[in-house]
C-alpha positions in Angstrom: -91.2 16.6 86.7 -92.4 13.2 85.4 -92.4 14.5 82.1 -89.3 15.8 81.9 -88.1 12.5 83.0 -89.5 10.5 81.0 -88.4 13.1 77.8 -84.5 12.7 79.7 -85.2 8.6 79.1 -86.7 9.1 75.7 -83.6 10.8 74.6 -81.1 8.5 76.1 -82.9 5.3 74.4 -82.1 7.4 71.2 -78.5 8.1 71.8 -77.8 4.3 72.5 -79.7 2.8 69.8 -77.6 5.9 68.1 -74.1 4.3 69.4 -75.3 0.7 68.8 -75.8 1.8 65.3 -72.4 3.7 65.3 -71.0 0.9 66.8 -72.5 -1.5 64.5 -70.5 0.2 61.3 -67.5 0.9 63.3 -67.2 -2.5 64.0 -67.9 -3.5 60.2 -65.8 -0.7 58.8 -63.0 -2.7 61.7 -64.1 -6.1 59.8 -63.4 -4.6 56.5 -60.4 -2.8 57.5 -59.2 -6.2 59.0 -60.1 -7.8 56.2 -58.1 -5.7 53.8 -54.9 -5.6 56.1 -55.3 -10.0 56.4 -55.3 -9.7 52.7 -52.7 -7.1 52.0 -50.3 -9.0 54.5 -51.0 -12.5 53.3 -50.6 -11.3 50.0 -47.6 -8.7 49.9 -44.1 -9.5 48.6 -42.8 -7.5 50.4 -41.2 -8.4 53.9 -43.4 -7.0 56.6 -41.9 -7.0 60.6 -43.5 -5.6 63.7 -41.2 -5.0 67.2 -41.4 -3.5 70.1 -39.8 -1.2 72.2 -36.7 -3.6 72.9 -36.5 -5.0 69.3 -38.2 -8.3 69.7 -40.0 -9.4 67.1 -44.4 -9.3 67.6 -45.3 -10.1 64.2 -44.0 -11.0 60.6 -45.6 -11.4 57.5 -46.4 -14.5 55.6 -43.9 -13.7 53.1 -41.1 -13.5 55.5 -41.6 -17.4 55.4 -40.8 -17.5 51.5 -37.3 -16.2 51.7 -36.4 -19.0 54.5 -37.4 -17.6 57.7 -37.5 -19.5 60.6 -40.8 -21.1 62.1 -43.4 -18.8 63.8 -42.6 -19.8 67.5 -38.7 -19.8 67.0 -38.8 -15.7 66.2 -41.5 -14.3 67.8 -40.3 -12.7 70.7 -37.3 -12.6 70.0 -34.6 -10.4 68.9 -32.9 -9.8 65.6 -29.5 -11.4 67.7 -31.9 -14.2 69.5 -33.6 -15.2 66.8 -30.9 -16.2 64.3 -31.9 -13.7 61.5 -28.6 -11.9 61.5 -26.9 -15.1 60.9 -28.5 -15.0 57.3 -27.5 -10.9 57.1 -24.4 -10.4 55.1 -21.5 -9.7 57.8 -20.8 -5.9 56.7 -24.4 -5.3 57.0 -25.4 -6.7 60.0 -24.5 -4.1 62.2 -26.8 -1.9 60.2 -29.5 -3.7 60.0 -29.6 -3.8 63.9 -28.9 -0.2 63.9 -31.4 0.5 61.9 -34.0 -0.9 64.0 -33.8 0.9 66.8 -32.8 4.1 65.3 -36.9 5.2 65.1 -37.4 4.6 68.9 -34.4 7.0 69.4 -35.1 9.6 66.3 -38.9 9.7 65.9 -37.9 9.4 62.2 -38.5 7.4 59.4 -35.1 5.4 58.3 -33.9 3.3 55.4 -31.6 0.7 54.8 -29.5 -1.8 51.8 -28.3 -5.3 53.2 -27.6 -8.3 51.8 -29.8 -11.4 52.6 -28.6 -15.4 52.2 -31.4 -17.6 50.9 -31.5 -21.2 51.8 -30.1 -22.0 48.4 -26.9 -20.0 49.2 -27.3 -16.8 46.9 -27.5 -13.5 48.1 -30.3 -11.1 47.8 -30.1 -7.2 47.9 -33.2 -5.9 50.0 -34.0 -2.4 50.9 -36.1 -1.3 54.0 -38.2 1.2 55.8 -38.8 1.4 59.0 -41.1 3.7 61.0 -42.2 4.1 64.5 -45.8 4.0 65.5 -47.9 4.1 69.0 -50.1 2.0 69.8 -53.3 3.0 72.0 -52.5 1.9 75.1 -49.1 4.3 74.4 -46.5 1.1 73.8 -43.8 1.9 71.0 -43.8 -0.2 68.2 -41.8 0.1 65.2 -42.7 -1.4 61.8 -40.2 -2.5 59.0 -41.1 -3.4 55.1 -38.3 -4.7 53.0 -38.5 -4.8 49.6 -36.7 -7.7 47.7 -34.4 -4.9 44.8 -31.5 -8.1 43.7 -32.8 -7.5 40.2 -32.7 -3.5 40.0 -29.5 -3.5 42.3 -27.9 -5.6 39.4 -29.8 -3.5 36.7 -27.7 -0.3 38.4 -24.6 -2.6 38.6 -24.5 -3.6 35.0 -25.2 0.0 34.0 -22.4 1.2 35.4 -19.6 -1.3 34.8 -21.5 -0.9 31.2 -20.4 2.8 31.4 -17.4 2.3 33.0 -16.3 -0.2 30.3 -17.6 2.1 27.9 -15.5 5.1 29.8 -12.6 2.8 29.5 -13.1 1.6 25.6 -13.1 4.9 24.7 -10.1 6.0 27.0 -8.0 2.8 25.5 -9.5 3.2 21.8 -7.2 3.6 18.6 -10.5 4.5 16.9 -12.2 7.9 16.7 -15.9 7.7 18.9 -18.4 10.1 17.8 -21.8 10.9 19.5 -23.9 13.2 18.0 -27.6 14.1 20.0 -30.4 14.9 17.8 -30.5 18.3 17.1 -26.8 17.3 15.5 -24.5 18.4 18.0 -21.9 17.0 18.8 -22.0 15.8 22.6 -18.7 13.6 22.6 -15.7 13.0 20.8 -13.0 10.4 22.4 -9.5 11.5 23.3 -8.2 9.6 20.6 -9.8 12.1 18.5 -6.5 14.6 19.3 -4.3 11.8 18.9 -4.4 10.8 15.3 -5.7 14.3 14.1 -4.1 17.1 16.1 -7.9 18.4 17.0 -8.6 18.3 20.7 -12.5 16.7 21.1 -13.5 20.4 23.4 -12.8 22.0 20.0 -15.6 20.3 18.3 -18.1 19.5 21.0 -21.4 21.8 20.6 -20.6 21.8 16.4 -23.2 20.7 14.4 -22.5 17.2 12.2 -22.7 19.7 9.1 -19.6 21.9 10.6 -18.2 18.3 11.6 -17.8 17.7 7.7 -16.0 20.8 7.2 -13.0 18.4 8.4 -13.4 16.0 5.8 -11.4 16.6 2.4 -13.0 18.5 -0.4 -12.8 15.9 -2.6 -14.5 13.3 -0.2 -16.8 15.6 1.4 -19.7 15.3 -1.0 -19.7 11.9 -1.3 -19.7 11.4 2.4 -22.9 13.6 3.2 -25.1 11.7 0.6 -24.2 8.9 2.4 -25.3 9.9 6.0 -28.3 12.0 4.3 -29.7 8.1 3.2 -30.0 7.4 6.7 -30.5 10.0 8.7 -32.7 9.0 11.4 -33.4 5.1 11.0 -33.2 3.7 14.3 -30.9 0.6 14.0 -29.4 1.2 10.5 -25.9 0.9 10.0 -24.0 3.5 7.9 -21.2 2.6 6.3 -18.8 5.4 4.9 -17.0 5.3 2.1 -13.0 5.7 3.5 -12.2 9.7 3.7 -9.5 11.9 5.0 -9.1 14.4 7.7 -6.3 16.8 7.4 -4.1 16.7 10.6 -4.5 20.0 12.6 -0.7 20.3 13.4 1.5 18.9 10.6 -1.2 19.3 7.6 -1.3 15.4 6.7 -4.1 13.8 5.3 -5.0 11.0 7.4 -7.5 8.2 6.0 -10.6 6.8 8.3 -13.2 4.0 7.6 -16.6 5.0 9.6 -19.4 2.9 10.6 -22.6 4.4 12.4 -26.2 3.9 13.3 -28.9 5.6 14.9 -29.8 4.3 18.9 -32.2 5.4 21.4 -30.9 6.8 24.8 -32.5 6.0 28.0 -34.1 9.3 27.9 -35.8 8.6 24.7 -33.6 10.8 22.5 -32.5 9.7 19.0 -28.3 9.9 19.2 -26.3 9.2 16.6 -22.8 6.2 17.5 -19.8 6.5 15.0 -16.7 4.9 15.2 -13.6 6.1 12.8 -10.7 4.1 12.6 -7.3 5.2 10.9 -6.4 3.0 8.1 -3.6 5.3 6.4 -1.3 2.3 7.0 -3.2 -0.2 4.7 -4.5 2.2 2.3 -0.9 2.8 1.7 0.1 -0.8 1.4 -2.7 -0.8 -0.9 -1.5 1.9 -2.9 2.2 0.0 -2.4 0.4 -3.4 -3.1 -1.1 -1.7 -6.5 2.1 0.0 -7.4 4.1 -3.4 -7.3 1.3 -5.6 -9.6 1.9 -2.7 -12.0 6.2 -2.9 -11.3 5.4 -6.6 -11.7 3.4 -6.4 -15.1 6.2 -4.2 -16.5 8.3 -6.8 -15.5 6.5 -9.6 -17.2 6.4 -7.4 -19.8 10.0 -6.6 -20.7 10.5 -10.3 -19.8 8.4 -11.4 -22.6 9.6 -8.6 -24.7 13.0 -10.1 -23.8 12.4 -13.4 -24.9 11.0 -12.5 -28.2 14.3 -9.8 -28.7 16.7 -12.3 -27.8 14.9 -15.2 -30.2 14.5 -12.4 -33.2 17.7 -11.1 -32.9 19.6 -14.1 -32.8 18.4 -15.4 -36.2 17.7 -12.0 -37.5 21.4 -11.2 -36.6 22.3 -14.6 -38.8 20.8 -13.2 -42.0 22.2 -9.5 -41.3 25.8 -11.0 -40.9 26.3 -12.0 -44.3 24.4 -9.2 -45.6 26.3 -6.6 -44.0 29.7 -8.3 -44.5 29.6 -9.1 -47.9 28.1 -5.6 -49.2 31.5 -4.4 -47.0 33.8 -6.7 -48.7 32.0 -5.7 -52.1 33.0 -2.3 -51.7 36.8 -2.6 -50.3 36.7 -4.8 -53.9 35.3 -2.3 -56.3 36.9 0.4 -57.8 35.5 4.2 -56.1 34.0 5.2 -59.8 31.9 1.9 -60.0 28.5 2.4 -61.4 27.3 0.0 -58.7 29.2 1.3 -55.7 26.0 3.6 -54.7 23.6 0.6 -54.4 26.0 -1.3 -52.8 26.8 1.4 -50.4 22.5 1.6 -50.0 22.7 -2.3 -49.0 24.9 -1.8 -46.1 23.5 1.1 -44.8 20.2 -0.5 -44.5 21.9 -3.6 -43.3 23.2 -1.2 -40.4 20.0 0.3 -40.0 18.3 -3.1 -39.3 21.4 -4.0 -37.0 20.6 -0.9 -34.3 16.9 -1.9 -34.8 18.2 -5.0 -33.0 20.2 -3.1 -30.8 16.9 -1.0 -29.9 15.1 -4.3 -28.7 17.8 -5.5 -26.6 18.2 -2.3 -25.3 14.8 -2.2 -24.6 14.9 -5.6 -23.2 17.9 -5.0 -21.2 20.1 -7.1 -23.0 22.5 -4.9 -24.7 26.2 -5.0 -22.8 27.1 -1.7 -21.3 30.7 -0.7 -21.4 30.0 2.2 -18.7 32.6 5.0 -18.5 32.4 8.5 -16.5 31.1 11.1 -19.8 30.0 14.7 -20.4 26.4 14.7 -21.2 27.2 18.9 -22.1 29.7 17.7 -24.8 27.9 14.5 -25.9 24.8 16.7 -26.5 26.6 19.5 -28.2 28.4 16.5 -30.7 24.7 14.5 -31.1 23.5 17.9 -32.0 25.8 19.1 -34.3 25.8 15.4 -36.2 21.9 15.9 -36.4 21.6 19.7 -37.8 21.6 18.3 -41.2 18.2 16.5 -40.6 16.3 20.0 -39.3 14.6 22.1 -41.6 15.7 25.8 -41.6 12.5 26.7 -40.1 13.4 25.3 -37.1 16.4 26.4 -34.6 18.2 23.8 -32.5 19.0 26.0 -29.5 22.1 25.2 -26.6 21.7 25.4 -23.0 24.4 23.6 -22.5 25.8 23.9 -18.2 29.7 24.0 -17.9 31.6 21.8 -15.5 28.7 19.6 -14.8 29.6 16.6 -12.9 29.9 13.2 -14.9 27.9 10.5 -15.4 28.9 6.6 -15.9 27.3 5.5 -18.8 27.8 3.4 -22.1 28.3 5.9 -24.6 27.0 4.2 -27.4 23.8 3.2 -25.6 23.8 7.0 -24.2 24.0 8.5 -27.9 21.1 6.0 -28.8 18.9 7.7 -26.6 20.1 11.2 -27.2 19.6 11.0 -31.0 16.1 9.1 -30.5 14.8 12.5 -28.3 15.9 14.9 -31.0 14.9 12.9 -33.9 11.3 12.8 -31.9 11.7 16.6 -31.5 12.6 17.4 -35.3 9.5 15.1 -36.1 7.2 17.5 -33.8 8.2 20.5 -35.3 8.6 19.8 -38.8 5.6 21.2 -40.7 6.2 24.5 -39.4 8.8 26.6 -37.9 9.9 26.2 -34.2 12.9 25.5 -31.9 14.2 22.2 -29.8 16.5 23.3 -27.3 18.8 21.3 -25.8 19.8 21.7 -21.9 21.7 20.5 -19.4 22.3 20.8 -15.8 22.0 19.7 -12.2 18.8 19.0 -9.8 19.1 17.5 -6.2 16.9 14.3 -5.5 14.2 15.5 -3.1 13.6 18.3 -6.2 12.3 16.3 -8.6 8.9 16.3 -10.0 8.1 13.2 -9.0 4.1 13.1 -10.5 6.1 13.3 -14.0 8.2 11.0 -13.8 7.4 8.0 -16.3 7.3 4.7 -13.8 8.7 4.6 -10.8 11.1 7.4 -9.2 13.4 5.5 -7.4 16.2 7.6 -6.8 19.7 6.4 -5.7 21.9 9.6 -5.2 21.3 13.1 -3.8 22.7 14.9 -7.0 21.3 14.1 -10.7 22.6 15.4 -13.8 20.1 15.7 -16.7 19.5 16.8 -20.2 16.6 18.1 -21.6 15.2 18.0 -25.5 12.7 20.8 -25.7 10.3 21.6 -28.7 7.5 23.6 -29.1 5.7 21.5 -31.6 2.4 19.6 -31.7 2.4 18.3 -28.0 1.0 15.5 -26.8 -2.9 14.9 -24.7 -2.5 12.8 -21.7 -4.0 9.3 -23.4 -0.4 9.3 -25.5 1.7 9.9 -23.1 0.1 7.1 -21.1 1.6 5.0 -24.2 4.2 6.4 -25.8 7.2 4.1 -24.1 4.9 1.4 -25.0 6.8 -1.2 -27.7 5.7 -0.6 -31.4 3.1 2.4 -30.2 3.6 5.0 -32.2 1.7 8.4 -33.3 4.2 8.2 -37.3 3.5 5.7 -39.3 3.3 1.9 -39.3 6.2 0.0 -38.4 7.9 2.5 -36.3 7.6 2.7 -32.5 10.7 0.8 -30.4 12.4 4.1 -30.8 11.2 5.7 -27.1 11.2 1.8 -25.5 14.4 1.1 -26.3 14.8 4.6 -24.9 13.2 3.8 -21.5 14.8 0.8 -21.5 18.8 2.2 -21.3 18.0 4.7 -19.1 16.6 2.4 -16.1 19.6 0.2 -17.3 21.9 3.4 -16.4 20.3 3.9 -13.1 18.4 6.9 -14.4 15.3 8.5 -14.9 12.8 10.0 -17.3 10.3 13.0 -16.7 7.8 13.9 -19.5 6.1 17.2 -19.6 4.0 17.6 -22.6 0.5 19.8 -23.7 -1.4 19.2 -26.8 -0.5 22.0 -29.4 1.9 23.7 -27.0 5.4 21.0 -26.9 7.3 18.3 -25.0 10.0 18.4 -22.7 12.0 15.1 -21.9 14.2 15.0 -19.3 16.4 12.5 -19.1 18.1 12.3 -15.5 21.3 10.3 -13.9 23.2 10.0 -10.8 25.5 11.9 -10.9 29.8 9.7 -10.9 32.2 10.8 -8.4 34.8 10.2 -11.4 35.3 13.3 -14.1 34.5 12.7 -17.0 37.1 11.0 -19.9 37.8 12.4 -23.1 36.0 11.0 -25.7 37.9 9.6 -28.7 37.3 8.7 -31.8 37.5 4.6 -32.3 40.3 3.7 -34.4 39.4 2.3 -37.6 39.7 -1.4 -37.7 42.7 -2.6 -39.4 41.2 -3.5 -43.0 44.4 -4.4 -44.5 46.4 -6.5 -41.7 47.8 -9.8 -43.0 48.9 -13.2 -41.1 49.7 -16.2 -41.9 48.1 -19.8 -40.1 45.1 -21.4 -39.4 41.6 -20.5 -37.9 39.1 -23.2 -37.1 35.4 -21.6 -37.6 32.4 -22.9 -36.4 29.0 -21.9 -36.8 25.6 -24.0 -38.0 24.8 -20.8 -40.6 26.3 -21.2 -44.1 26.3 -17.4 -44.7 28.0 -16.6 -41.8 30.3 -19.4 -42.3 31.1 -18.1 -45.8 31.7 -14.3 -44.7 33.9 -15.5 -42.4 35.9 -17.5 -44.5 36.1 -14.8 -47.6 37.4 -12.4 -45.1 40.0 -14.3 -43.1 41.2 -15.6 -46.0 41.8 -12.0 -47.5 44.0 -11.8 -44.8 46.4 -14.6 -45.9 44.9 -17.2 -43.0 43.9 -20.7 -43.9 40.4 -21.5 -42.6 38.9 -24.7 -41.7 35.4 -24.6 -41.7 32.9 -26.9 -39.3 28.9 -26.7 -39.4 28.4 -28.1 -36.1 30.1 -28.1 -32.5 31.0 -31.7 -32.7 32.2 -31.4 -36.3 34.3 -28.6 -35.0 36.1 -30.5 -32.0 36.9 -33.6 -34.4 38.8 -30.6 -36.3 40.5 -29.4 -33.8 41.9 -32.7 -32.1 43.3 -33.3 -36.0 44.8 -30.2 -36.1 45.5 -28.9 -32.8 48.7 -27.8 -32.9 48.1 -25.9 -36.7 45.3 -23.9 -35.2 46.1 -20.2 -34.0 42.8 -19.1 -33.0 38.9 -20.7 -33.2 35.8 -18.5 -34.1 33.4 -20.3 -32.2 29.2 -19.8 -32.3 27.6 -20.0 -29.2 24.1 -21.2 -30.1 24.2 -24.7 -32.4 22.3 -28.0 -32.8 24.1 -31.5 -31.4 26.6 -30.0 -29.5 26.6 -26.0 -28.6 29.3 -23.6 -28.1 29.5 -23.9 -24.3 30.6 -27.9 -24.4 32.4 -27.4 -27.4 34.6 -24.8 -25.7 35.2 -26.9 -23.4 36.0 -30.1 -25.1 38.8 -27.5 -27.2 40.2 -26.8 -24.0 40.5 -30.0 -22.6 42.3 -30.9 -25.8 44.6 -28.1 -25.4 43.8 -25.6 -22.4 45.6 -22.4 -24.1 43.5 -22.6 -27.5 42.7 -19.0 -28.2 38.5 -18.9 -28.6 36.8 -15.9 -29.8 32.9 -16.3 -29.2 30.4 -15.6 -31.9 26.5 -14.6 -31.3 23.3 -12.7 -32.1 23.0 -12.2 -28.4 24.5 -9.8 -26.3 28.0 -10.2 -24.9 26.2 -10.4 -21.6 24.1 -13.1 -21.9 26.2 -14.9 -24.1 29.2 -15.0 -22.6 28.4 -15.2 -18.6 28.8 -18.8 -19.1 32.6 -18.3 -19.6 33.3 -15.9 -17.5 35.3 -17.7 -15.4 37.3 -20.1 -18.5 39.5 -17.7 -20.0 37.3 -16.7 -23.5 39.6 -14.3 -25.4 37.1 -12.5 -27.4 33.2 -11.8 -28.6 32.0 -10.7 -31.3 28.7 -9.6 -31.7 26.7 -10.9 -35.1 26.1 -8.8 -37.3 29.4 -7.9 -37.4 31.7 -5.6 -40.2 34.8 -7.6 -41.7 37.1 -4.8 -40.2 35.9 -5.7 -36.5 36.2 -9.1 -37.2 40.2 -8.9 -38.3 41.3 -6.5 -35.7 39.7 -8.8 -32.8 41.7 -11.7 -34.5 44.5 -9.5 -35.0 44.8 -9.3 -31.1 44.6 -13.0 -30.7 47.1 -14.1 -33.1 49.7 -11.6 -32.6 48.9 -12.4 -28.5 52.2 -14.5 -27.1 51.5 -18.0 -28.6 53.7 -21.0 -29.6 52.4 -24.2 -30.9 52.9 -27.0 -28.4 
């Protein structure tokens, strides 16, 4: 019995010096644990709060103190409400805050909150917290809260969604196309402006690839654009710009042009997307194309300006040294006898003399200085008696052909200028066709405006009526590449030889005088075709008659006063007005010729008056004549045209122009007119 007894005390020494060991770790595992919780309280961020079973507040971390809690001995104890905590709370979320709270005691669940917290410096924080319920061992309730300070990933969530809603909203309110293409080279999103500007609703391209995308492109562009995108497929940051392109509208086939820009980005999931932005810009690239179109309208302008200058300075003294020229070889011949041995070479210096007149007339025309005396005409007839007058110049091997339309509506043209052109084409076509045989057909007939082949019309096609008449000189000779007929209304270019080449400028330049048109279709080796196109009169067209000849043998008696600074034309002048029994007083200059006529005023039946003179010109010394006596009869001589010369007295009466070079028979019947006009000497 004593030894079991003393084996019983053996055994429970062990067992306590067992539980004082146990109790020795236990208590230092407690130290540690203690340890580690002091340390992961003092040290946490986060917001740590312990309360019991009716709310109030047993503990609070270190932390809590950071944000602006109240002192230790002012909250412990106490209630949310009691201690002045919810005072700090945002008012919408105060409520929840308590709430939240005491939810664990009630749910025996873990629950979770968002409020809004004032710091002492007056900004708000966003916090979010956990709390949980817990028992201690004595059975009390406790609940424990940790509150994490999320202000900056609340506004990281804030500015990514007003960034997508503004993004939602750019692309919603966007002009501009918005492309986003992932990296297998799908499309993922197309804007809605997509449909607008092209017809093609953004559901019927999402899913394509960015190869099919290019499908959409123009043919012509298409190429070009891919090499472009190719160069920087891929680079992360790049921008790609793209040449401007068109994209053919789905509904009403137009071509609309875009400008792109695009780059590469990352996504927040790490994928490589492609960003491009298309904007329409069919608007300026036709103002550019207008822009372009007028410098070159402009140019032509300068052009025919300068060309007008030098015609109208050319012609004016050119026109001095043809007047004699011309009027003398006429008065030569009216003097000799029809068998004169030197009738013929007389006869060859006036025909050149009128050959180098309408070489004038071509430069003014071109120019736009020739006066048009516009009447309703038949272009079928005027061709068919052009056509006729020119068969003697076609060789036999070549067949002048009519295709002539009856009853076409008129056109109001000068039908001198109108013949100019008409005999210009054919001569052009005869010249095409001469070294072998071939035809030149002549047409005629009617075309509505919004017909026309506008891409050959030379310049611009302006049209001003609905209904055109035109003409057509067709010849199937040598043809022309496209380099010549870039050139061919240039002044002086020609394909003949030198010294030609105002012919089809002087052309141009009556037609757009007329209102009109001309369209040019020509192939190297196969044969031109010029149209020549007019608006087509409301009047019908006049009769054309054959001018009178000039009275070349009228006679008067009196006196003419003529003025002009050139002694040949003075001369003719006087030869031929004397040959009609008038008595001429000759001055060389506009003052000499005023002195004149204040001495012989009321002698003088009519003055022949040049415009252009040193000291004193025509213009003041038709007006110092008039003063003297306001009904002198004034006929006005010039090189220039009647238009430009004359516009100056439009509105004082002149009686007459004549245009130098002039033939002696024009010159009598206009003074004819004048004299016999009702006049008395005052």
């Amino acid at each position: 019995m004593r030894r079991d007894s003393q084996k019983d005390r053996s055994e429970l020494i062990d067992e306590l010096g067992r539980l004082r060991r146990e109790s020795a770790a236990l208590a230092v595992l407690l130290h540690n644990a203690e340890t580690r919780y002091g340390a992961l309280i003092d040290n946490a961020s986060d917001l740590i709060l312990e309360f019991d079973a009716t709310g109030r507040l047993l503990f609070v971390s270190p932390s809590c103190y950071q944000v602006g809690s109240r002192p230790l001995d002012e909250i412990l104890g106490k209630t949310l409400e009691e201690s002045g905590i919810l005072d700090s709370l945002h008012p919408d979320d105060r409520g929840v805050v308590a709430e939240t709270f005491r939810e664990p005691l009630v749910s025996r669940r873990e629950t979770k909150n968002r409020f809004r917290f004032r710091f002492p410096d007056g900004s708000w924080h966003w916090f979010e917290g956990v709390s949980t319920r817990f028992e201690q061992v004595d059975g009390s309730q406790r609940v424990l809260s940790i509150c994490r300070d999320v202000t900056d990933s609340e506004q990281a969530r804030r500015d990514q969604r007003e960034s997508e809603s503004l993004y939602r909203i750019v692309t919603e309110l966007s002009r501009d196309v918005i492309f986003e293409i992932n990296e297998a080279g799908q499309v993922i999103f197309a804007s809605a402006s997509l449909e607008d500007l092209t017809g093609i609703k953004p559901g019927d391209i999402l899913g394509r690839t960015y190869l099919e995308l290019f499908e959409l492109v123009h043919p012509d562009d298409r190429e070009r654009e891919w090499s472009v995108f190719n160069r920087a497929k891929g680079e992360l940051g790049e921008r790609i710009q793209y040449p401007p392109y068109r994209v053919q509208h789905a509904l009403n086939g137009s071509w609309i042009w875009f400008s792109a820009i695009a780059t590469w980005y990352e996504a927040a999931d790490g994928e490589c997307r492609l960003l491009e932005v298309a904007r329409d810009i069919t608007w300026e690239v036709k103002r550019e194309e207008e822009r372009f179109k007028l410098a070159e309208q402009m140019q032509e302008a300068q052009r025919l300006e300068s060309l007008g200058v030098m015609a109208g300075g050319i012609t004016h003294d050119f026109n001095n040294l043809l007047t004699p020229i011309l009027g003398e070889s006429q008065l030569a011949l009216l003097d000799l006898p029809s068998d004169s041995p030197i009738r013929p070479r007389i006869e060859q210096i006036y025909q050149a003399a009128k050959r180098a007149a309408a070489l004038t007339r071509q430069m003014l025309a071109y120019s736009g200085q020739t006066p048009v005396a516009v009447e309703p005409i038949s272009i079928s007839r005027l061709l068919e008696e052009m056509g006729q007058l020119l068969e003697g110049t076609v060789s036999g091997k070549v067949a002048l052909v009519y295709d002539l339309a009856e009853d076409l509506p008129a056109v109001t043209a000068d039908i001198a200028q109108l013949s100019q052109v008409v005999m210009n084409l054919i001569t052009n076509a005869v010249e095409a066709v001469r070294e072998g045989a071939g035809r030149i057909t002549l047409r005629t007939g009617v075309v509505d405006a919004e017909k026309l082949d506008r891409a050959r019309i030379v310049g611009e096609c302006k049209t001003t009526g609905s209904r055109y008449v035109f003409f057509e000189v067709l010849d199937d000779g040598c043809g022309m590449d496209a380099e010549t007929q870039s050139k061919i209304f240039d002044p002086f270019f020609t394909t003949k030889f030198t010294g030609r080449g105002l012919g089809l400028a002087a052309v141009l330049g009556i037609v757009r005088s007329h209102g009109g048109m001309i369209e040019l279709a020509s192939e190297l080796g196969r044969g031109t075709r010029f149209r020549v196109l007019f608006p087509a009169a409301k009047q019908a067209a006049v009769v054309v008659a054959t001018p009178a000849t000039p009275v070349a043998d009228w006679s008067a008696s009196g006196m003419v006063l003529v003025v002009d600074d050139d002694k040949g034309v003075r001369e003719l002048l006087d030869a031929t007005l004397r040959r009609a029994g008038l008595t001429v007083l000759m001055a060389s200059d506009g003052r000499e010729g005023v002195e004149l006529f204040r001495r012989h005023a009321d002698e003088i039946r009519a003055v022949v008056l040049d415009r252009t003179m040193p000291d004193i010109g025509g213009e003041d010394a038709f007006d110092e004549i008039r003063r003297i006596r306001p009904d002198a009869r004034i006929m006005l001589l010039s090189g220039y045209s009647e238009e430009r010369a004359a516009w100056h007295f439009i509105d004082k009466g002149l009686d007459a122009f004549l245009h130098k070079p002039f033939e002696p028979a024009v010159l009598l019947e206009k003074i004819r007119r004048i004299v016999e006009s009702d006049w008395a000497p005052t």
